[in-house]
N, C-alpha and C positions, 0 to 999 in steps of 0.2 A: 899124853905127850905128842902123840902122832896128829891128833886131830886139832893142836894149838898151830904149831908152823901154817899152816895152810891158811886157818882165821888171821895171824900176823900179814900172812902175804895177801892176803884182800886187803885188808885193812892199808897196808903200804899202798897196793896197787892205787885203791882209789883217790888217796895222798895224793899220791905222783900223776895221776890224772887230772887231776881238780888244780895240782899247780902246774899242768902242761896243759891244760887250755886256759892257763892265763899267758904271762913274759914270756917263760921256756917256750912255747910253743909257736908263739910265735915266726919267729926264725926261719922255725923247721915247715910250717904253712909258706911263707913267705919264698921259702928258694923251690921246695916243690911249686908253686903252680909257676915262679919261674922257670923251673926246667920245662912244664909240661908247655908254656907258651912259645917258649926258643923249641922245643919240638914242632909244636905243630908248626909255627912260621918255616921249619927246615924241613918239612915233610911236603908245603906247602908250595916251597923255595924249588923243588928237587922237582914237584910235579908239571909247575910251569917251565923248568929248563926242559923236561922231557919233551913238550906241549910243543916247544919251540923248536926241537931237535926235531 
């Protein structure tokens, strides 16, 4: 009984990955490298105001 749950939860896991890099995943790729671009443009933004100070 012990050694079933855990084969289950693979077995989901790989599911739920195989349909998170299809639709699902999407989304969630798409606003991450959003944030990481509005980062770096604000790290970018921040370095030339210093530049200029």
């Amino acid at each position: 009984v012990q050694a079933v749950p855990p084969d289950v939860k693979g077995e989901e896991g790989k599911e739920e990955v195989e349909d998170m890099d299809g639709d699902d995943n999407a989304p969630t790729v798409a606003a991450f490298a959003i944030l990481f671009i509005l980062s770096f443009l604000y790290s970018t933004f921040v370095t030339v105001v210093k530049v200029q100070q």
